[in-house]
gemmi code that builds the backbone of each chain (N, CA, C; Angstrom):
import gemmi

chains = {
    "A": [
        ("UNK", (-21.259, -87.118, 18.130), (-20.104, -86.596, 17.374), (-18.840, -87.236, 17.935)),
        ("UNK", (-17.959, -87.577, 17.122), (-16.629, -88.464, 17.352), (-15.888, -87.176, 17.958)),
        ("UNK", (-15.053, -87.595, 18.830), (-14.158, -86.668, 19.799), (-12.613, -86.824, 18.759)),
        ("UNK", (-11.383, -85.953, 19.166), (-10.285, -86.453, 18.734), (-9.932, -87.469, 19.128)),
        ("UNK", (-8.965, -88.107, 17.943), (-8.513, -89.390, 18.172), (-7.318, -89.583, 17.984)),
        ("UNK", (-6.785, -90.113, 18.865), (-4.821, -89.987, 18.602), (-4.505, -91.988, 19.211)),
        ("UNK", (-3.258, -92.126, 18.473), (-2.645, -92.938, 18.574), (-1.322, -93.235, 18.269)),
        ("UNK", (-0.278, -94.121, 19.142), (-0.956, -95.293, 20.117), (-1.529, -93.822, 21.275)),
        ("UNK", (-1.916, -94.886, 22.262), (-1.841, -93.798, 23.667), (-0.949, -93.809, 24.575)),
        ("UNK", (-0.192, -94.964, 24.395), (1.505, -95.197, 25.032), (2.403, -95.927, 24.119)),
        ("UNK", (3.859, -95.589, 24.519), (4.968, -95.656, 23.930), (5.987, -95.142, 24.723)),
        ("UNK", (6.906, -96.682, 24.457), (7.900, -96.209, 25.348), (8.970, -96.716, 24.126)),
        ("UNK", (10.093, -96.072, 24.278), (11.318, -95.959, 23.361), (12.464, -95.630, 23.926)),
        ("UNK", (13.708, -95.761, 23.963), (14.890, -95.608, 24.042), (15.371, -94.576, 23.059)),
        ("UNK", (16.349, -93.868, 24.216), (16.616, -92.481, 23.402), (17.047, -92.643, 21.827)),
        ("UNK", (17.538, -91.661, 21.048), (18.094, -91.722, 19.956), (16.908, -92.509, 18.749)),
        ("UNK", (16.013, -93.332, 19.231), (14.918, -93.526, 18.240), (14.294, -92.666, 17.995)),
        ("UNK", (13.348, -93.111, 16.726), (12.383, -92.388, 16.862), (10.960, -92.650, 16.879)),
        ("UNK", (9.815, -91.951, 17.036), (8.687, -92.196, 16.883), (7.371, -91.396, 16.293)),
        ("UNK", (6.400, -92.020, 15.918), (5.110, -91.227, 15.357), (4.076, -91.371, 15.956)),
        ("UNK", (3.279, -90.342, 16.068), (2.063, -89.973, 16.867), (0.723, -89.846, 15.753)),
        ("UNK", (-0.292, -90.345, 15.430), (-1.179, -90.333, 14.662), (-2.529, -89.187, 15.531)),
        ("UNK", (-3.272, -88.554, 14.677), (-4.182, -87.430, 15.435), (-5.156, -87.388, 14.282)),
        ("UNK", (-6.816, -87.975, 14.410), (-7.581, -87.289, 13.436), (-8.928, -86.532, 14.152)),
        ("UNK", (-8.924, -85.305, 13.830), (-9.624, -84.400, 14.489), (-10.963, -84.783, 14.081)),
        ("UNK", (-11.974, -84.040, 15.098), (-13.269, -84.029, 14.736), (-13.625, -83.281, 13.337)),
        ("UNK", (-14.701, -83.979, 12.957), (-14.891, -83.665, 11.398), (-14.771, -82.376, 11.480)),
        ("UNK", (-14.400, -81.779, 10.375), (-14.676, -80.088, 9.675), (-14.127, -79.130, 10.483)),
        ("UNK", (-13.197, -79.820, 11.467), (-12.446, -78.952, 12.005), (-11.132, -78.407, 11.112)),
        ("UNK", (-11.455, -77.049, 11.215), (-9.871, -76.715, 9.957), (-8.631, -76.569, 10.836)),
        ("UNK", (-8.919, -76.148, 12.240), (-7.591, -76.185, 13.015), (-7.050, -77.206, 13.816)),
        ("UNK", (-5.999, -77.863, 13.451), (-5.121, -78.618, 14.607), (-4.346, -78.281, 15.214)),
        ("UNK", (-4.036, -78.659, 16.373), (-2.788, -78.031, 17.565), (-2.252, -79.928, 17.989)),
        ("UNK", (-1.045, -79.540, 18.059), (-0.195, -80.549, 18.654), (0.506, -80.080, 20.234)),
        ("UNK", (-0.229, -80.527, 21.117), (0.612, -79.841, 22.652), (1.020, -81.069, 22.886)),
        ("UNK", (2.423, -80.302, 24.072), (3.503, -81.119, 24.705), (3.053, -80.698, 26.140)),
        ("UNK", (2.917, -81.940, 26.974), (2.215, -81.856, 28.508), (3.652, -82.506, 29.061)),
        ("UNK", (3.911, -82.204, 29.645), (5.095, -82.878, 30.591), (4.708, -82.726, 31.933)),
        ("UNK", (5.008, -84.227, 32.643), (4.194, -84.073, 33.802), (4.038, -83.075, 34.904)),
        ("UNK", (3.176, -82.871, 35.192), (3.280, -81.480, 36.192), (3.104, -80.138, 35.925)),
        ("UNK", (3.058, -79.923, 34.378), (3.270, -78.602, 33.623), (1.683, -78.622, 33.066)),
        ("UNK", (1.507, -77.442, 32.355), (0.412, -77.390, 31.525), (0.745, -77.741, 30.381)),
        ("UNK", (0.051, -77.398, 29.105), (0.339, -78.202, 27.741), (1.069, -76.913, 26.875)),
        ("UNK", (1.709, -77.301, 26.397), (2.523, -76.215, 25.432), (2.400, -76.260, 24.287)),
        ("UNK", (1.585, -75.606, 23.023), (1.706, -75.574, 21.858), (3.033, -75.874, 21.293)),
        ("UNK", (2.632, -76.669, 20.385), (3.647, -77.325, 19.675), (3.680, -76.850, 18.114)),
        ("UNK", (2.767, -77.013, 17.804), (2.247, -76.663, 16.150), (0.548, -76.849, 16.139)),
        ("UNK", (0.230, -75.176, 15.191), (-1.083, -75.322, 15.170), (-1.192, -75.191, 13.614)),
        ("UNK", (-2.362, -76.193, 13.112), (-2.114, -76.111, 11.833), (-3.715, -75.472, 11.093)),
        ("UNK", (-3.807, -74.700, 10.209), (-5.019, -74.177, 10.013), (-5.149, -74.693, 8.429)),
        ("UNK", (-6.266, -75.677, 8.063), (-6.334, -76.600, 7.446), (-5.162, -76.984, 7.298)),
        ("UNK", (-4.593, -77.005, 5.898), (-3.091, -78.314, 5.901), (-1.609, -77.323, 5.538)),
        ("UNK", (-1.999, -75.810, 6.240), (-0.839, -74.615, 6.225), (-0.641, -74.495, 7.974)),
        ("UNK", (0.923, -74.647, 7.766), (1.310, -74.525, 9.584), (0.592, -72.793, 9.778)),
        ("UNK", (-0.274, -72.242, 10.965), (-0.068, -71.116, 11.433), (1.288, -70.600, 12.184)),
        ("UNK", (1.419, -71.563, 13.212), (2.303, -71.506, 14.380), (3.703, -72.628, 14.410)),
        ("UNK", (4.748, -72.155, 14.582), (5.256, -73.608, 15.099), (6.767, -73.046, 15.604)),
        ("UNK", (6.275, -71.754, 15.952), (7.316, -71.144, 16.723), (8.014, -72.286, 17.958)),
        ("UNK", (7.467, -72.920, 18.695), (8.053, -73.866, 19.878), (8.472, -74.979, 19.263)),
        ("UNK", (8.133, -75.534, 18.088), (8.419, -77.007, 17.957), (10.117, -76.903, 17.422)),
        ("UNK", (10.594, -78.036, 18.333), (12.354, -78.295, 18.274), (12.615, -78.466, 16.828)),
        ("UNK", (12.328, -77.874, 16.111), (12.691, -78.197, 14.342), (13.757, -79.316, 13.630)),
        ("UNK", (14.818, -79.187, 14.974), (16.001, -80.720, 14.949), (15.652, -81.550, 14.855)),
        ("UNK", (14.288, -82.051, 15.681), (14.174, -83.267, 15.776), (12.840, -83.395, 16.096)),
        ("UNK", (11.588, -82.872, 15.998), (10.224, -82.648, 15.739), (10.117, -82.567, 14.417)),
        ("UNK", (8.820, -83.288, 14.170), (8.391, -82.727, 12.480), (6.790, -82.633, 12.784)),
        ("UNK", (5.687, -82.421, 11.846), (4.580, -82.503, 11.573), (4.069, -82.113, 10.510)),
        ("UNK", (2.783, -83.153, 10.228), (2.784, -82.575, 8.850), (0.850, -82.577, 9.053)),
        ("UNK", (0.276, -82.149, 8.090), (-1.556, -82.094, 8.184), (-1.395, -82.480, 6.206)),
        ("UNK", (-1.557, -83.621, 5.981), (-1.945, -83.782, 4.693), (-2.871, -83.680, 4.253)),
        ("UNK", (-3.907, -83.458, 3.366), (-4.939, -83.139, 3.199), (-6.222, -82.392, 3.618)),
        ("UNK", (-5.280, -81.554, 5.221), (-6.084, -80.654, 5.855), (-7.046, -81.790, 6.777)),
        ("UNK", (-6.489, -82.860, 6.995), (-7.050, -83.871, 8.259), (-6.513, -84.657, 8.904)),
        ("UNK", (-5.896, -85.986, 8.758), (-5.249, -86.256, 9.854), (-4.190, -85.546, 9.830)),
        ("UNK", (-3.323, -86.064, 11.138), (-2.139, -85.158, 11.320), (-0.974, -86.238, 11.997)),
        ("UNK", (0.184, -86.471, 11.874), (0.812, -87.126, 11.772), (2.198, -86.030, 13.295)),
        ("UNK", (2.912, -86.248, 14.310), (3.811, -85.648, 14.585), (5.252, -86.648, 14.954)),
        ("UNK", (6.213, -86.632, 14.331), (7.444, -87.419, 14.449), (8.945, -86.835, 15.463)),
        ("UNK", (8.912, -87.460, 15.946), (10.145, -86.724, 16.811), (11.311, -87.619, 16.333)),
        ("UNK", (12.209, -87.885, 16.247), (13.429, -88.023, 15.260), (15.041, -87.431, 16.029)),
        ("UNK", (15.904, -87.769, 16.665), (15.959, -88.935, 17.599), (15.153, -88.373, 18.794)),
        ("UNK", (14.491, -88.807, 19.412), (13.952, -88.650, 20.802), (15.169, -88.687, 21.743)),
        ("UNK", (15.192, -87.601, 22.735), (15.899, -87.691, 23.963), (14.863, -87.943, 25.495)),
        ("UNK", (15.670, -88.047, 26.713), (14.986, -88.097, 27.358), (14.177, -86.823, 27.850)),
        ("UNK", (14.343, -85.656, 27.430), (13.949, -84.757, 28.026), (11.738, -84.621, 27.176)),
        ("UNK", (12.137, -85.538, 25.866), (10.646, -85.466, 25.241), (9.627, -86.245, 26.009)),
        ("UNK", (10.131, -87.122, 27.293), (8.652, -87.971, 27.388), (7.902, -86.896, 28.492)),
        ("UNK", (6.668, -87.264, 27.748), (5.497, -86.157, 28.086), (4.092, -86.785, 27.573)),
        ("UNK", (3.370, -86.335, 27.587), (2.289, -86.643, 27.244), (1.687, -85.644, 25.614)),
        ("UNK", (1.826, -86.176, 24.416), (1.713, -85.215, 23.335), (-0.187, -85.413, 23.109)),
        ("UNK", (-0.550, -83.912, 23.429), (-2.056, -83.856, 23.102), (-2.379, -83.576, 21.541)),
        ("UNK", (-3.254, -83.856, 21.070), (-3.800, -83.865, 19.765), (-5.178, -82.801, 20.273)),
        ("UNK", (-5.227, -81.318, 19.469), (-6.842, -81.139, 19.753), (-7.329, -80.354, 18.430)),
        ("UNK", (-8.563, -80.001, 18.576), (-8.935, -79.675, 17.208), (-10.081, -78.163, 17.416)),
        ("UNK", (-10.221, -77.524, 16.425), (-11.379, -76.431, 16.720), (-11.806, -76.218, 15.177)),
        ("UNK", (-12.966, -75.619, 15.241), (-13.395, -74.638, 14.074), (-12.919, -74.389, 13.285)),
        ("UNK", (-12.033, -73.315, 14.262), (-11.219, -72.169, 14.021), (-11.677, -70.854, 13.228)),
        ("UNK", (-12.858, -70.671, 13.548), (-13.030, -69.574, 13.200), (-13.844, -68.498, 14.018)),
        ("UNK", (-12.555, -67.232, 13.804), (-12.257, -66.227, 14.421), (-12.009, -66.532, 16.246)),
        ("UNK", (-12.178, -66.012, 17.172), (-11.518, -66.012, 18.372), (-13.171, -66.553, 19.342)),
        ("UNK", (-12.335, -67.315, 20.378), (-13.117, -68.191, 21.435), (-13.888, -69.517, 21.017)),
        ("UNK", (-13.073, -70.162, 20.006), (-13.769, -71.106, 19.638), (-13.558, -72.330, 20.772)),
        ("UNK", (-14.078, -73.090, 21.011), (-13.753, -74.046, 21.773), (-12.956, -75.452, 21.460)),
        ("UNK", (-11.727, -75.463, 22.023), (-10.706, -76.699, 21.819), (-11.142, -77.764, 22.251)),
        ("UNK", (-10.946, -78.905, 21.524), (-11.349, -80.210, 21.739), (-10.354, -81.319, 21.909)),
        ("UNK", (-9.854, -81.677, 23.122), (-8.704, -82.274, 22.892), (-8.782, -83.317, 23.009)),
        ("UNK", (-8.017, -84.421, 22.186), (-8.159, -85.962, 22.313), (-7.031, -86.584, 23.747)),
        ("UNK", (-7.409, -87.619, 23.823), (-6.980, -88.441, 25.316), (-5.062, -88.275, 25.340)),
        ("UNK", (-4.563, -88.138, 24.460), (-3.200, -87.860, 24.320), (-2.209, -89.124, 24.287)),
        ("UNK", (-1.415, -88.765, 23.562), (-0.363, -89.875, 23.357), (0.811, -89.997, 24.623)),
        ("UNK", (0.755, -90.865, 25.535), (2.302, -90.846, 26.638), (3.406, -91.603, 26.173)),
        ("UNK", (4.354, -90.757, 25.773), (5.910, -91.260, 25.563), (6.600, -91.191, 26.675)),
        ("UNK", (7.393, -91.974, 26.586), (8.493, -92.202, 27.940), (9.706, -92.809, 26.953)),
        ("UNK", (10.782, -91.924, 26.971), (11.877, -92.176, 26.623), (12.938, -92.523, 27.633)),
        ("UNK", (13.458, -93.566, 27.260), (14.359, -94.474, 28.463), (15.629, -94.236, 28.030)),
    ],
    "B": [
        ("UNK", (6.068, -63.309, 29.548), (5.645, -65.159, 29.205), (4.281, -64.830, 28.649)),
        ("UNK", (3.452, -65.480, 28.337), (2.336, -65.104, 27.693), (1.328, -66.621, 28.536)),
        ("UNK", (1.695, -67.279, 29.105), (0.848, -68.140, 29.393), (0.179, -67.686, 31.169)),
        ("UNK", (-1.108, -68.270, 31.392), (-1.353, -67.657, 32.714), (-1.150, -68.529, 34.002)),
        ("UNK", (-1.232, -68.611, 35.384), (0.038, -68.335, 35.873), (-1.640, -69.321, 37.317)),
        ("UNK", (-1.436, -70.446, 37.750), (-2.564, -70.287, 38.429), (-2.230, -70.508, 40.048)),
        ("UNK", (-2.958, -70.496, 40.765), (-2.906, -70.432, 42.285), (-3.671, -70.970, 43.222)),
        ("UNK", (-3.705, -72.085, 44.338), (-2.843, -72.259, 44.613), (-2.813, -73.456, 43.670)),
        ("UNK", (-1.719, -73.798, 43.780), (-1.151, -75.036, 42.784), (-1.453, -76.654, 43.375)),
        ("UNK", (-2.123, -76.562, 44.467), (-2.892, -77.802, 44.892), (-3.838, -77.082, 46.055)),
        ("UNK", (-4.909, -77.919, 45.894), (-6.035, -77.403, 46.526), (-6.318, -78.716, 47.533)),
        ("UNK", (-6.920, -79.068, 48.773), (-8.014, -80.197, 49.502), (-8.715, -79.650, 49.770)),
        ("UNK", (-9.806, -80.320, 49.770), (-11.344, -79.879, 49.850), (-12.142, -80.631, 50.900)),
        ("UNK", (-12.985, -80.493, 51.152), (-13.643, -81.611, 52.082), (-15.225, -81.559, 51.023)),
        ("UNK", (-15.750, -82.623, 50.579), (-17.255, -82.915, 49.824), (-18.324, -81.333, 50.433)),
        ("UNK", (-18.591, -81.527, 49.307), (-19.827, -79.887, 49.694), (-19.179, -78.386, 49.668)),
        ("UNK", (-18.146, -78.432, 50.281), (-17.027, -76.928, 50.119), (-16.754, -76.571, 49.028)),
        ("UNK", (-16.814, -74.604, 48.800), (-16.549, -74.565, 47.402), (-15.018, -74.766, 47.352)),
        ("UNK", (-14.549, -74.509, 46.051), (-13.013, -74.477, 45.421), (-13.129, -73.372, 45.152)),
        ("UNK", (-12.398, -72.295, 45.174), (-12.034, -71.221, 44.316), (-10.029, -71.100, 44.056)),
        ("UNK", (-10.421, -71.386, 42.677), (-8.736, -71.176, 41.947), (-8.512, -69.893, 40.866)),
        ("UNK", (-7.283, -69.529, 41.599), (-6.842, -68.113, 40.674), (-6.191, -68.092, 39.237)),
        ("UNK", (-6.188, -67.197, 38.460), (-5.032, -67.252, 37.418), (-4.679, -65.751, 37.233)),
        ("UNK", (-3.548, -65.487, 36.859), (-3.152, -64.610, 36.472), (-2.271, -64.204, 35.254)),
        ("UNK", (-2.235, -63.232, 34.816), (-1.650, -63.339, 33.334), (-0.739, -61.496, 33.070)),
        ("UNK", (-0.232, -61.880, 31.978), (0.741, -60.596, 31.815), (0.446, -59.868, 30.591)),
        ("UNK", (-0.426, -60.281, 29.779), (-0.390, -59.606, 28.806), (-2.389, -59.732, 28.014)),
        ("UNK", (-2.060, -58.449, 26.982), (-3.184, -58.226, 26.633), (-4.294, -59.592, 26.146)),
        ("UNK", (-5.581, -59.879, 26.608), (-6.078, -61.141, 26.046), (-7.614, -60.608, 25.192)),
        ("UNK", (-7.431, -61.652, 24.720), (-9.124, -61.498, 23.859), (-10.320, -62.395, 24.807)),
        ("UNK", (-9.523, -63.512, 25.747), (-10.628, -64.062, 25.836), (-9.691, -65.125, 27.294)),
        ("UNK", (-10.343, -65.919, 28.343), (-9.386, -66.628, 28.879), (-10.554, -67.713, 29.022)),
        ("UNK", (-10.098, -69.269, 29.469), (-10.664, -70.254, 29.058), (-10.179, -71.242, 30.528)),
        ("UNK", (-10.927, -72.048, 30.815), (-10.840, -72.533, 31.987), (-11.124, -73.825, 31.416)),
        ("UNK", (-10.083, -75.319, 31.521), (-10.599, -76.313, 31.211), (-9.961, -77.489, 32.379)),
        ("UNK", (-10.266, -78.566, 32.300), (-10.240, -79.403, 33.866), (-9.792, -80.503, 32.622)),
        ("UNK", (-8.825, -80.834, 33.643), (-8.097, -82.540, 33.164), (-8.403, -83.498, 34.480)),
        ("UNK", (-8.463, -84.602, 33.819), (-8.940, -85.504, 34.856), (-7.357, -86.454, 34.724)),
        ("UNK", (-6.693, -86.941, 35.662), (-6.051, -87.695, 35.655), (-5.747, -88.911, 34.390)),
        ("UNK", (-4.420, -88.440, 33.319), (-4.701, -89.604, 32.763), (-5.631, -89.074, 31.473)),
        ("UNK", (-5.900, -88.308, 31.169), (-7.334, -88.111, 30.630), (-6.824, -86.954, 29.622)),
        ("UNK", (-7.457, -86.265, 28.451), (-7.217, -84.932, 28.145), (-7.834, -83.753, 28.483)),
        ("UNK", (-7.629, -82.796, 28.118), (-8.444, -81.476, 28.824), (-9.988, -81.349, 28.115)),
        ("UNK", (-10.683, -80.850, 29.050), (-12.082, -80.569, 28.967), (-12.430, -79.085, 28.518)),
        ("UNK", (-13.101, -78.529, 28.133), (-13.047, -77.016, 27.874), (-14.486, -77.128, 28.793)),
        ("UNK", (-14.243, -75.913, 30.059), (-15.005, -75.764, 31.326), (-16.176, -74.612, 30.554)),
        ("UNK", (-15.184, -73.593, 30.591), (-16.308, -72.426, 30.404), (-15.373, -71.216, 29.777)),
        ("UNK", (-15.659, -70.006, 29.336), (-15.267, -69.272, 28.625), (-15.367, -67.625, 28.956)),
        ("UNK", (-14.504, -66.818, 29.208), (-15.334, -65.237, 29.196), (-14.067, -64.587, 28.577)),
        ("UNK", (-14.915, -63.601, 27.965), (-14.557, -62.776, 27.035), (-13.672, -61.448, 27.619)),
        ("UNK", (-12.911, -60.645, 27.096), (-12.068, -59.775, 27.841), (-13.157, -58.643, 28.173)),
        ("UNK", (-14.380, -58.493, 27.131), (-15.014, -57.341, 27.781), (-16.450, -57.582, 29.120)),
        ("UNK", (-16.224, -59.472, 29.655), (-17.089, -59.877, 30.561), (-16.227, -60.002, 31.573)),
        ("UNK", (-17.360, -59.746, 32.865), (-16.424, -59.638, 33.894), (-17.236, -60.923, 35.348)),
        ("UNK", (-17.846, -61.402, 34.379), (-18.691, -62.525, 35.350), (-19.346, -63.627, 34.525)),
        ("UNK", (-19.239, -64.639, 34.835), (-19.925, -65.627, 33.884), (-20.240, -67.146, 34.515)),
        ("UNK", (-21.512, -67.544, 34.577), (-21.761, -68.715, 35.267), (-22.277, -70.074, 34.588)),
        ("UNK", (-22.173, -70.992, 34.809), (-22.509, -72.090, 34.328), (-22.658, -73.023, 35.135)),
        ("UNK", (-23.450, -74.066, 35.208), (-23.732, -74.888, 36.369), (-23.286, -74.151, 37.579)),
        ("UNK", (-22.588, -75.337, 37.976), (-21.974, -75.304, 39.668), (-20.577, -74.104, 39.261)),
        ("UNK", (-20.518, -73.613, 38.348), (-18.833, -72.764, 38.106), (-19.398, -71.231, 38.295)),
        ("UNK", (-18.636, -70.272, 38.539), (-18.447, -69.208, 37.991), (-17.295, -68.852, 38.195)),
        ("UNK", (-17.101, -67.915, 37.089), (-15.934, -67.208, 36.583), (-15.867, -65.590, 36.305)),
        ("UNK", (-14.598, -65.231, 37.014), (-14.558, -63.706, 36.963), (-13.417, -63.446, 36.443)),
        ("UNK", (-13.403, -62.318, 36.003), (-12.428, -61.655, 35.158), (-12.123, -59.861, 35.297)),
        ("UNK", (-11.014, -60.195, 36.077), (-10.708, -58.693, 35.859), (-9.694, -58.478, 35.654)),
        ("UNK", (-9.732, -57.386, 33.838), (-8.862, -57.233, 33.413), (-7.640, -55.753, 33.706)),
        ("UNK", (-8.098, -54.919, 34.605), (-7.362, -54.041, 35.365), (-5.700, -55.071, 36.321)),
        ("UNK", (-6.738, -55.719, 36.763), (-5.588, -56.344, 37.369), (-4.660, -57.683, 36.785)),
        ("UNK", (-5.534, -58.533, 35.656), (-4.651, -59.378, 35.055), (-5.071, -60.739, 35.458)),
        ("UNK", (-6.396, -60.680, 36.251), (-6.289, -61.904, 37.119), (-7.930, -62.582, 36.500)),
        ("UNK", (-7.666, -64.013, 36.930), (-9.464, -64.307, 37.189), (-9.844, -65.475, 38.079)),
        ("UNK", (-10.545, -65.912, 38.133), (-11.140, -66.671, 39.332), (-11.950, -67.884, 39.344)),
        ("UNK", (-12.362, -69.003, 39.055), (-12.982, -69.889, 38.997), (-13.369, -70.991, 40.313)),
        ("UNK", (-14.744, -70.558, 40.735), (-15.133, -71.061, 41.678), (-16.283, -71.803, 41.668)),
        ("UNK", (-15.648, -73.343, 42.086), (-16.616, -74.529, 41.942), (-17.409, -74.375, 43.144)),
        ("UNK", (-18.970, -74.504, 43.049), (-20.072, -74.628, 44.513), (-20.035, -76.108, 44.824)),
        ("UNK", (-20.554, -76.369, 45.810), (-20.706, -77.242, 46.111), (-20.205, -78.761, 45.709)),
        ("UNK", (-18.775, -78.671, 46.319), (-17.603, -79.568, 45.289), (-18.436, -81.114, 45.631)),
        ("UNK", (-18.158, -81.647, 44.839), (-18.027, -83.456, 44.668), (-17.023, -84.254, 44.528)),
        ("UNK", (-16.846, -85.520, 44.694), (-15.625, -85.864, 44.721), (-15.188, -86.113, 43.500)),
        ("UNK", (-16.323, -85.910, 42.366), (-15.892, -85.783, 40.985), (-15.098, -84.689, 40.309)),
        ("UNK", (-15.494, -83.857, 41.763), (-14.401, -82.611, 40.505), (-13.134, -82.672, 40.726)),
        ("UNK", (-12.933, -83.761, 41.379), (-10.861, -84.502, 41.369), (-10.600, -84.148, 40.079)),
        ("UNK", (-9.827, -83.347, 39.974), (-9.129, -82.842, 38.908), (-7.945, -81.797, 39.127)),
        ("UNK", (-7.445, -81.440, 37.626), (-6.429, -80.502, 37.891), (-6.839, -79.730, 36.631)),
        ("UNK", (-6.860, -78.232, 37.078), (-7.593, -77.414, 36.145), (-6.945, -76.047, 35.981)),
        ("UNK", (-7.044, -75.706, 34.742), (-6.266, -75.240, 33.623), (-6.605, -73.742, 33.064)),
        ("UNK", (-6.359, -72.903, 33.565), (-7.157, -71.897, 32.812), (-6.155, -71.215, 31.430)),
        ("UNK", (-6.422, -70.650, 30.729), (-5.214, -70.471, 29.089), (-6.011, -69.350, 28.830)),
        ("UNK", (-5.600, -68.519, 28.261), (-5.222, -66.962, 27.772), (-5.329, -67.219, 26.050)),
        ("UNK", (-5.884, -66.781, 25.752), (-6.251, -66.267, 24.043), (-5.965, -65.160, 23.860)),
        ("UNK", (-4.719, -65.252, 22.949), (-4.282, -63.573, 22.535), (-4.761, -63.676, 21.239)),
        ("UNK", (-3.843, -64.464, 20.439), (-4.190, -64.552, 19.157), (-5.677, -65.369, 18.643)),
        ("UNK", (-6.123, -65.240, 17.592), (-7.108, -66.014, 17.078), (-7.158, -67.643, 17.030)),
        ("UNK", (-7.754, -68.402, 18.339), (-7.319, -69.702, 18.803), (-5.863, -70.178, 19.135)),
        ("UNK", (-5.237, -69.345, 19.458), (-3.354, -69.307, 19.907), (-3.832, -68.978, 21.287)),
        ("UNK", (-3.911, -70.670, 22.659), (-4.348, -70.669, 23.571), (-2.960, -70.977, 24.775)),
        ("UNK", (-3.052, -69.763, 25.732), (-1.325, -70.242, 26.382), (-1.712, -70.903, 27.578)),
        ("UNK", (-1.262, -72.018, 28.435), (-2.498, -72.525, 29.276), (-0.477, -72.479, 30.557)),
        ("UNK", (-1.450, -72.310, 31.879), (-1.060, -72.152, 32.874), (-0.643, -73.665, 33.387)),
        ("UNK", (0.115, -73.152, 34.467), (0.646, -75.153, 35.350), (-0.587, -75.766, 36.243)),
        ("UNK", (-1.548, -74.485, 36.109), (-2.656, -75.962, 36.785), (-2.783, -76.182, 38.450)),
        ("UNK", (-4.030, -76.002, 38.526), (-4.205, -76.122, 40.107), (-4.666, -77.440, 39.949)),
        ("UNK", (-4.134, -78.282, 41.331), (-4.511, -80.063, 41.542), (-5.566, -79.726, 42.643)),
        ("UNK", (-6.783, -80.001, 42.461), (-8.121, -79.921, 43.027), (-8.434, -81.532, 43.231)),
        ("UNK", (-8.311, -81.939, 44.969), (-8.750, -82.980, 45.686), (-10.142, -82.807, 45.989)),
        ("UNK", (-10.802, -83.383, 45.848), (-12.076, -82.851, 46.909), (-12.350, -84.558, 48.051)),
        ("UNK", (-12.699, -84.391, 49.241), (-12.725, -85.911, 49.535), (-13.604, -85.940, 50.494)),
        ("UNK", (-14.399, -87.077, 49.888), (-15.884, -87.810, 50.034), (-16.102, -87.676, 51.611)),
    ],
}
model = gemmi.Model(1)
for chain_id, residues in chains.items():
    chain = gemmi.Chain(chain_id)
    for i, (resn, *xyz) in enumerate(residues, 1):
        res = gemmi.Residue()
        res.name, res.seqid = resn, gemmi.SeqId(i, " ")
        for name, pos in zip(("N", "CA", "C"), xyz):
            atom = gemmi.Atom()
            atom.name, atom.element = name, gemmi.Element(name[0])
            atom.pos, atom.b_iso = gemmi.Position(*pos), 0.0
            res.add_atom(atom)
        chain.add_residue(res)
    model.add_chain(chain)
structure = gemmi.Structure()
structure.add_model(model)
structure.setup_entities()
């Protein structure tokens, strides 16, 4: 079975740009999560999407974060201008999602470094 | 805060010694989840127990849970120098809405 898959896996950018993060989950998974890892920290939900309707996206910076799940599979996340405070490591993971303790599957993660 | 909380926040080991790492948490859970990042790498999902289990083993791991006090426990046997990692335990309140802790850095050396 194919694991998540995100791309690039690095990127580096200068503030005020912007950039996109590509994520396609393991098949028939209806839930996606977008976490923000910043070094040293654990991962922070960003947006969880249950097929192609946001559940969550209470944390994501709405200024200048976007995401979208088109067709309820890949998943696309844009940050729009990037500052320095975004470089982190953005995880892509995927589940079931159905009902509680399903097991998260997370792909290798995207590292931004904003200069 | 809703995310759980772990201890100590770097571990050394010497090959063969167990690890035991804490977490702790503040609020009501359905379920808490223990997963290991490898340097560089994304997270692994370790093992799993439920709010109404209070012990749970798998390979070389077990995991305790007690929810009186808020806390739980994950203790590797007989470490290797593979279990170099930094590991993660996260809190399930909501239905797959997982809050994950800062992570104990687990050396173990050969």
């Amino acid at each position: 079975e194919a694991g998540v898959a995100q791309s690039p896996r690095y990127k580096i950018i200068e503030k005020r740009q912007s950039v996109a993060f590509w994520c396609n989950p393991i098949s028939g998974h209806a839930t996606l999560y977008w976490y923000q890892q910043i070094l040293g920290q654990g991962p922070k939900l960003l947006i969880q999407f249950q097929n192609n309707g946001v559940v969550d996206d209470s944390q994501l910076p709405k200024d200048r974060f976007s995401a979208e799940r088109l067709k309820g599979v890949d998943s696309t996340l844009k940050i729009q201008p990037a500052k320095l405070e975004d470089s982190a490591v953005y995880l892509c993971a995927s589940s079931s999602g159905q009902g509680f303790g399903n097991t998260i599957y997370f792909g290798e993660g995207s590292w931004l470094t904003v200069v | 805060s809703q995310q759980g909380e772990e201890d100590p926040q770097a571990l050394s080991i010497q090959e063969g010694e167990n690890a035991t790492m804490n977490c702790s948490y503040k609020t009501s859970i359905n379920n808490l989840q223990w997963y290991r990042q490898n340097s560089g790498r994304g997270l692994v999902h370790l093992i799993l127990i439920r709010s109404n289990e209070r012990e749970k083993h798998s390979g070389r791991l077990r995991v305790t849970l007690d929810t009186s006090k808020k806390s739980s426990s994950l203790l590797i046997t007989a470490s290797r120098a593979a279990d170099t990692a930094s590991y993660f335990c996260a809190i399930e309140t909501g239905a797959n809405n997982l809050f994950f802790g800062t992570g104990t850095r687990l050396t173990v050396i050969p």
